[in-house]
N, CA, C and O of each residue as an XYZ file, in Angstrom:
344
protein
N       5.590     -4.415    -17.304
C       4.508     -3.802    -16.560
C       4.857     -2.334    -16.292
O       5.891     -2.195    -15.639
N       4.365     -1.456    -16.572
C       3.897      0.133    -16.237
C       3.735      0.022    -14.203
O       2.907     -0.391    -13.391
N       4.918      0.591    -14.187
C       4.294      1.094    -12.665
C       3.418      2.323    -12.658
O       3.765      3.194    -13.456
N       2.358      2.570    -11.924
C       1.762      3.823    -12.174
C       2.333      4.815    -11.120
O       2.091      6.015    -11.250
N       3.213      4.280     -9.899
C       3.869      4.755     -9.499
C       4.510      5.986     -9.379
O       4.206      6.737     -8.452
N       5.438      6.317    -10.275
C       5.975      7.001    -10.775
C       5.464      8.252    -11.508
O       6.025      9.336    -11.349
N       4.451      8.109    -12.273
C       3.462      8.780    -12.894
C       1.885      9.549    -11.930
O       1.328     10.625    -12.145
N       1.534      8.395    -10.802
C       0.636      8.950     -9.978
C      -0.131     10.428     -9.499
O      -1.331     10.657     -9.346
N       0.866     11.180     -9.359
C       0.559     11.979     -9.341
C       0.002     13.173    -10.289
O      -0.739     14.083     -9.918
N       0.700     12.903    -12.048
C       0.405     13.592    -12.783
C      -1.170     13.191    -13.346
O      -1.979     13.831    -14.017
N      -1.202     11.994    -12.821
C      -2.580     11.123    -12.989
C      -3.876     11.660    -11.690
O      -5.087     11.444    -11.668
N      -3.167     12.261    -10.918
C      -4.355     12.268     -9.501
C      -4.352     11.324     -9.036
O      -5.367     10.984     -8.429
N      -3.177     10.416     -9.095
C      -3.576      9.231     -8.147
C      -3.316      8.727     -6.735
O      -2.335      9.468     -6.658
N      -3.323      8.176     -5.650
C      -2.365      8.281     -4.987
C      -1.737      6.701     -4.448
O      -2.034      5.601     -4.914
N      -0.983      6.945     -3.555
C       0.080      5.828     -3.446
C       0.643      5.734     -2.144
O       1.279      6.595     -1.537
N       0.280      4.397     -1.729
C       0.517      3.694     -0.746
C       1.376      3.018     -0.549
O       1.331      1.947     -1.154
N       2.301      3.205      0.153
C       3.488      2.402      0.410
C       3.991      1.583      1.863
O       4.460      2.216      2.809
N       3.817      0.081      1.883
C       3.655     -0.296      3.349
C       5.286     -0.802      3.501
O       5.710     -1.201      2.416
N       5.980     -0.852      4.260
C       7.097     -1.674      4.532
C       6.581     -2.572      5.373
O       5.871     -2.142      6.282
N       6.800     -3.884      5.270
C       6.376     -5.241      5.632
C       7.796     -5.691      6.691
O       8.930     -5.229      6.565
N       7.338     -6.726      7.745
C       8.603     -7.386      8.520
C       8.028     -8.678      8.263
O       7.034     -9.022      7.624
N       9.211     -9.543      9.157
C       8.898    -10.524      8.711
C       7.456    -11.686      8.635
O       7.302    -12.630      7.861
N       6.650    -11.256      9.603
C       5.358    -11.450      9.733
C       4.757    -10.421      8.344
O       4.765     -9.190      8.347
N       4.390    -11.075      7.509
C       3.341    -10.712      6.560
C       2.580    -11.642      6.097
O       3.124    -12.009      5.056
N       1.417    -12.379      6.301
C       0.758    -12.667      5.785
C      -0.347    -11.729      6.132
O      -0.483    -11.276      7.268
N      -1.248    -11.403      4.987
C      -2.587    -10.961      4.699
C      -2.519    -10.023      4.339
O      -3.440     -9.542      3.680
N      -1.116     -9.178      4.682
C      -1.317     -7.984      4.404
C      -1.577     -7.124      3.634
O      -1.852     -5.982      4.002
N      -1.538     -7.563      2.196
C      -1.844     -7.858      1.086
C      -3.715     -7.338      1.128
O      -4.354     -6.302      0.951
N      -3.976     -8.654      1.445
C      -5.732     -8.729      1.894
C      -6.237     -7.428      2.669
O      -6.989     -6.653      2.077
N      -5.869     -7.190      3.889
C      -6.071     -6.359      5.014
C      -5.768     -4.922      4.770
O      -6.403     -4.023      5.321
N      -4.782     -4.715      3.930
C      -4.718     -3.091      3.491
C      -5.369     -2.748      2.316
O      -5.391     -1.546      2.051
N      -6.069     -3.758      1.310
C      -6.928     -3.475      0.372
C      -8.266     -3.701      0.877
O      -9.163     -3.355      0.108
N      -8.578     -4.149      1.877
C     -10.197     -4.138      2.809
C      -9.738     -2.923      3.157
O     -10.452     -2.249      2.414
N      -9.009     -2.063      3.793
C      -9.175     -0.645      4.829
C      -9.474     -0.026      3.348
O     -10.615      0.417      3.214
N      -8.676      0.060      2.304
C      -8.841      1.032      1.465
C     -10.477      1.097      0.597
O     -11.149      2.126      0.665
N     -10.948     -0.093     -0.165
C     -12.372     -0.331     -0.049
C     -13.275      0.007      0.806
O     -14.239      0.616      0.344
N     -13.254     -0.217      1.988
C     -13.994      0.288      2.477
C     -14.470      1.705      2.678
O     -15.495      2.179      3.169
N     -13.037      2.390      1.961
C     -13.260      3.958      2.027
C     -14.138      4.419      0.839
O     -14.426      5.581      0.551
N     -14.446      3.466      0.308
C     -14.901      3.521     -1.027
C     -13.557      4.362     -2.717
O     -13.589      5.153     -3.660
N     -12.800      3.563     -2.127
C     -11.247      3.902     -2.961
C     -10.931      2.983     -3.533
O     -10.409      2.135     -2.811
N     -11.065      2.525     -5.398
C     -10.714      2.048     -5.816
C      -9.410      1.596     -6.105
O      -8.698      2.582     -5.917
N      -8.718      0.668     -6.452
C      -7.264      0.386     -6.303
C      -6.918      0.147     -7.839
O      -7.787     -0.437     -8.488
N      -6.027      0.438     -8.343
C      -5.741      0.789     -9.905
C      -4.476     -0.291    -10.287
O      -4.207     -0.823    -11.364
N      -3.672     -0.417     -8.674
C      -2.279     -1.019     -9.082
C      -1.930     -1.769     -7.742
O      -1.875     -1.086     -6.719
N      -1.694     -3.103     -7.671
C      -1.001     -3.391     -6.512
C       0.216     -4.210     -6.188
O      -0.177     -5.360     -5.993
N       1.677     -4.121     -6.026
C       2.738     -4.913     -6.620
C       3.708     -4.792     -4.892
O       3.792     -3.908     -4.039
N       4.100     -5.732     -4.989
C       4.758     -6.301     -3.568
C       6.225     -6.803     -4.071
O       6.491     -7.153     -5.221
N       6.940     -6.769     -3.184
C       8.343     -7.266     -3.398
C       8.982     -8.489     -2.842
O       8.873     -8.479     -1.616
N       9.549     -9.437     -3.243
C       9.286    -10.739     -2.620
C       9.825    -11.045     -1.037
O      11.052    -10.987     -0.958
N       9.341    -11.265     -0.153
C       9.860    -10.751      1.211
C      11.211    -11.519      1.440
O      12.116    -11.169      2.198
N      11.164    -12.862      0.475
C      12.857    -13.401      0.892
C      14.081    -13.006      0.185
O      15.230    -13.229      0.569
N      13.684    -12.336     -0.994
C      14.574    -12.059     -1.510
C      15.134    -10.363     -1.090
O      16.331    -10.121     -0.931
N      14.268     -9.515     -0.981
C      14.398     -8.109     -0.017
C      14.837     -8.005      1.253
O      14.533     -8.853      2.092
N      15.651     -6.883      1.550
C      15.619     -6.633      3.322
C      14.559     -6.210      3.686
O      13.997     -6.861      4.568
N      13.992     -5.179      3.246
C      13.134     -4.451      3.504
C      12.078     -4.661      2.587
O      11.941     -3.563      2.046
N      11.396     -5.310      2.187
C       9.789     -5.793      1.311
C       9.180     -4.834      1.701
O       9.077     -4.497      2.880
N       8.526     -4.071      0.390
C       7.261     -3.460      0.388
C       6.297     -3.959     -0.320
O       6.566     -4.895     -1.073
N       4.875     -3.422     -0.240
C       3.651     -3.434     -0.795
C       3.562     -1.681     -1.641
O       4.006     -0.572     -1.344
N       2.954     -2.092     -2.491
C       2.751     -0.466     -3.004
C       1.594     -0.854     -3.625
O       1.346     -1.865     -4.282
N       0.664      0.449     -3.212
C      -1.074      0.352     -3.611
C      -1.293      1.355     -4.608
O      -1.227      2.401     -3.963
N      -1.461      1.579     -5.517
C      -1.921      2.680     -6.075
C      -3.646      2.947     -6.153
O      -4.468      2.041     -6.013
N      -3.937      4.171     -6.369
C      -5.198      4.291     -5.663
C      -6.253      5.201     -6.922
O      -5.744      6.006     -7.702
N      -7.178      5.004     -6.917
C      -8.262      5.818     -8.081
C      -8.075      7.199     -7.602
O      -8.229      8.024     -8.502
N      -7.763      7.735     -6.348
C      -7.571      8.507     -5.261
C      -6.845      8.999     -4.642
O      -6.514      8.138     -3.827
N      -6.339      9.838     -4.451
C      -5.422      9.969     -2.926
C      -5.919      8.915     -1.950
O      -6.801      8.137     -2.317
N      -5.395      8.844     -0.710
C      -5.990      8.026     -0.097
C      -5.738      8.817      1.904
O      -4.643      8.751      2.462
N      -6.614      9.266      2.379
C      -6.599     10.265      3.723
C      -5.361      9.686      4.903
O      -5.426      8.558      5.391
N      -4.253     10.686      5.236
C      -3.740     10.298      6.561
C      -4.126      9.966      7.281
O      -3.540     10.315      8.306
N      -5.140      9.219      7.475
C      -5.858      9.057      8.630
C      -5.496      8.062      9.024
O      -5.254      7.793     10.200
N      -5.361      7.018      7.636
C      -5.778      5.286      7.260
C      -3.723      5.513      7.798
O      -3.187      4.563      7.229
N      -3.135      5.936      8.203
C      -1.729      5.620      8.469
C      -2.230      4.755      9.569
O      -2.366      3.568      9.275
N      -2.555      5.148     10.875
C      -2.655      4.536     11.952
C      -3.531      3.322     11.649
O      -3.103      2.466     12.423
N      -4.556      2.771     10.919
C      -4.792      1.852     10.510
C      -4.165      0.546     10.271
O      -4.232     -0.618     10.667
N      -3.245      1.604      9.075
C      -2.345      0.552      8.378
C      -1.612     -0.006      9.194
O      -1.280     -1.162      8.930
N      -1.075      0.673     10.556
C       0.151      0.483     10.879
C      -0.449     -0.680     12.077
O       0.290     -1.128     12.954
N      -1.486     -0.954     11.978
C      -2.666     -1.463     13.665
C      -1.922     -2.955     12.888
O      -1.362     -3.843     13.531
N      -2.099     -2.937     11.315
C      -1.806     -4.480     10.993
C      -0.446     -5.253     11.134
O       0.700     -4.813     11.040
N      -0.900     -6.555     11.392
C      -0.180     -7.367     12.084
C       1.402     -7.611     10.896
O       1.396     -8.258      9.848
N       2.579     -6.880     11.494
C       3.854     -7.217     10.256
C       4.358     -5.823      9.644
O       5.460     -5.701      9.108
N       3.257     -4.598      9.811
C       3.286     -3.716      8.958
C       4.165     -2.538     10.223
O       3.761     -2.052     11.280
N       5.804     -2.395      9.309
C       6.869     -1.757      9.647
C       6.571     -0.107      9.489
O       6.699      0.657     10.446
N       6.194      0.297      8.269
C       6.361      1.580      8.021
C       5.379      1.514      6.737
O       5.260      0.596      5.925
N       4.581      3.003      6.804
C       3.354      3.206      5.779
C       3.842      5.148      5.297
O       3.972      6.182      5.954
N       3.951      4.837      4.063
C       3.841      6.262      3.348
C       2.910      6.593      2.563
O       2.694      6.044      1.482
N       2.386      7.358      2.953
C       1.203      7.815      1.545
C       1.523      9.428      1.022
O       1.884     10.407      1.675
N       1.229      9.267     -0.442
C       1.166     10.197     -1.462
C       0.319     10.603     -2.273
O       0.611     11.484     -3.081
C-alpha cells in the first residue's frame, strides 16, 4: 500500500494525524463525520493496531488541507490524546 502520507503535500493534500488512548472506539467513525461534514473528501485512512503500539495513531489523508479549527473538535472526542494537522 502507497501511503499518501509522505507525498501529501506535493499532492495538495492534507493530513491528519490523531494519537488515540486507550479508549478508542469510533474514533475512526467520529473524525471522518467532522471531516465530511466540512465537505472534505478523505483519499486515505490507516490506523495502527492499538495493542500492539504504545502510542496508536489514526492518519486521515484529505482531498484538502483540512482548517485548525477542527483541532479542538478532534480533541472534544472521546480517547483522542493528541491531533496534528498538515
Amino acid at each position: 500500500m502507497t501511503k499518501l502520507k509522505n507525498i501529501a503535500k506535493n499532492l495538495e493534500l492534507g493530513v491528519v494525524e490523531i494519537e488515540v488512548g486507550s479508549e478508542n472506539e469510533g474514533i475512526l467513525a467520529a473524525t471522518t463525520n467532522l471531516i465530511t461534514k466540512k465537505g472534505i473528501g478523505i483519499r486515505q485512512a490507516y490506523a495502527e493496531d492499538t495493542e500492539l503500539q504504545e502510542a496508536p495513531s489514526l492518519t486521515i489523508i484529505t482531498e484538502k488541507p483540512v482548517n485548525g479549527d477542527l483541532i479542538n473538535e478532534f480533541l472534544k472526542i472521546k480517547g483522542v490524546t493528541r491531533v496534528s494537522i498538515y
